[in-house]
C-alpha positions as CSV (number, residue, x, y, z in Angstrom):
1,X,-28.5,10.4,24.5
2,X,-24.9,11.6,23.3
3,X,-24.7,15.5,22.4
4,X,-23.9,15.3,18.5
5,X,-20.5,18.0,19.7
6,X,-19.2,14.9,21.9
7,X,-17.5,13.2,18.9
8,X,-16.1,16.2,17.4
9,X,-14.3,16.7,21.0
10,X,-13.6,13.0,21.2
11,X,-9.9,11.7,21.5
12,X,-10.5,9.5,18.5
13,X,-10.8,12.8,16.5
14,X,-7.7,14.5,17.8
15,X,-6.4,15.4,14.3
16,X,-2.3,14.8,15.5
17,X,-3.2,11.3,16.6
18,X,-5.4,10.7,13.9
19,X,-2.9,11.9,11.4
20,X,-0.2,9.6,12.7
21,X,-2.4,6.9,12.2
22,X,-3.3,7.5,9.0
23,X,0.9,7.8,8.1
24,X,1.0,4.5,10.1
25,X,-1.2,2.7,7.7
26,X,0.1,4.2,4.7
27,X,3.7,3.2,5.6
28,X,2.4,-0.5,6.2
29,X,1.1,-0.3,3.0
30,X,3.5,0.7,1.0
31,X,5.8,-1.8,2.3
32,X,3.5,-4.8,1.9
33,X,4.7,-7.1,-0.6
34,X,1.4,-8.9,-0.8
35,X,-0.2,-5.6,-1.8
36,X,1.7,-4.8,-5.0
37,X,1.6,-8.6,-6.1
38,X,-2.2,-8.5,-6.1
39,X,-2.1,-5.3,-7.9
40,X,0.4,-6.6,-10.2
41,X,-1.8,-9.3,-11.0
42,X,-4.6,-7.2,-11.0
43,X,-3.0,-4.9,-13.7
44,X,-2.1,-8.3,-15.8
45,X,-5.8,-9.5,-15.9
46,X,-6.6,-6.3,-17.0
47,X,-4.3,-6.2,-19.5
48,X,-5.3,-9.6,-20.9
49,X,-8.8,-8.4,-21.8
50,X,-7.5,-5.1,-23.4
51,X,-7.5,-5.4,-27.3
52,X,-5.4,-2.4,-28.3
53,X,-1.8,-3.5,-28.1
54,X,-0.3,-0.3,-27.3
55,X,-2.1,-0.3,-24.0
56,X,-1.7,-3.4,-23.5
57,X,1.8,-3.3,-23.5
58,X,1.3,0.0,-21.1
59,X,-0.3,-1.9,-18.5
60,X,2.2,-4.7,-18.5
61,X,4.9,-2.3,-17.8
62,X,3.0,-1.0,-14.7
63,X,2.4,-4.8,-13.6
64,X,6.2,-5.3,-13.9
65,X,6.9,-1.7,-12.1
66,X,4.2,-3.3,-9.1
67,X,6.4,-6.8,-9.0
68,X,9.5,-4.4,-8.7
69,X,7.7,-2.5,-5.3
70,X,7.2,-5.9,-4.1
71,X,10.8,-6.5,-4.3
72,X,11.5,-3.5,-2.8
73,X,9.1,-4.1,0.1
74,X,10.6,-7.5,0.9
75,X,13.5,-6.2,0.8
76,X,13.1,-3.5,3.0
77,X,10.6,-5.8,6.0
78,X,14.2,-7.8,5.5
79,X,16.2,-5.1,6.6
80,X,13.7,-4.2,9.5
81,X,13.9,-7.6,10.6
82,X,17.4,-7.6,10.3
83,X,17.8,-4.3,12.3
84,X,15.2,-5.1,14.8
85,X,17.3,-8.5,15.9
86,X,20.4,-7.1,15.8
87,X,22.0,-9.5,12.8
C-alpha cells in the first residue's frame, strides 16, 4: 500500500512542471475560437431571458466583446500556422 507522502514527492506534483502546464492550458484556451463563440452564445441565451433592458443590453455587449476574442483567436492560430510553415 502506497505511503500517503509518495504523491506529495511524486513528479506529477513538481510545482515548475505543474505550473507550466497549467500556463499551457490557459494559453490554449484563450486562443480557442470555439471557446468564446460558445460563451458568446451562452451570454445571448442569457440575455434573452433577462427582462430588465438595461442588463440586457449589458450582456449583449459582452456577447459581442466574446465574438470579438474569437476573432482575435482565429486570427492569431492563423498567424501560428502561418509562422510555423514558413508562408
Amino acid at each position: 500500500m502506497p505511503d500517503f507522502r509518495d504523491y506529495f514527492t511524486s513528479e506529477a506534483l513538481n510545482p515548475p512542471r505543474l505550473l507550466e502546464e497549467v500556463k499551457l492550458m490557459a494559453r490554449k484556451f484563450a486562443w480557442d475560437p470555439a471557446q468564446w463563440r460558445f460563451r458568446a452564445e451562452e451570454a445571448r441565451t442569457v440575455a434573452d431571458e433577462m427582462t430588465h433592458e438595461e442588463a440586457r443590453a449589458i450582456v449583449r455587449r459582452i456577447a459581442n466583446d466574446y465574438d470579438r476574442l474569437a476573432k482575435l483567436a482565429e486570427e492569431q492560430l492563423l498567424a501560428q500556422e502561418k509562422g510555423a510553415t514558413g508562408d
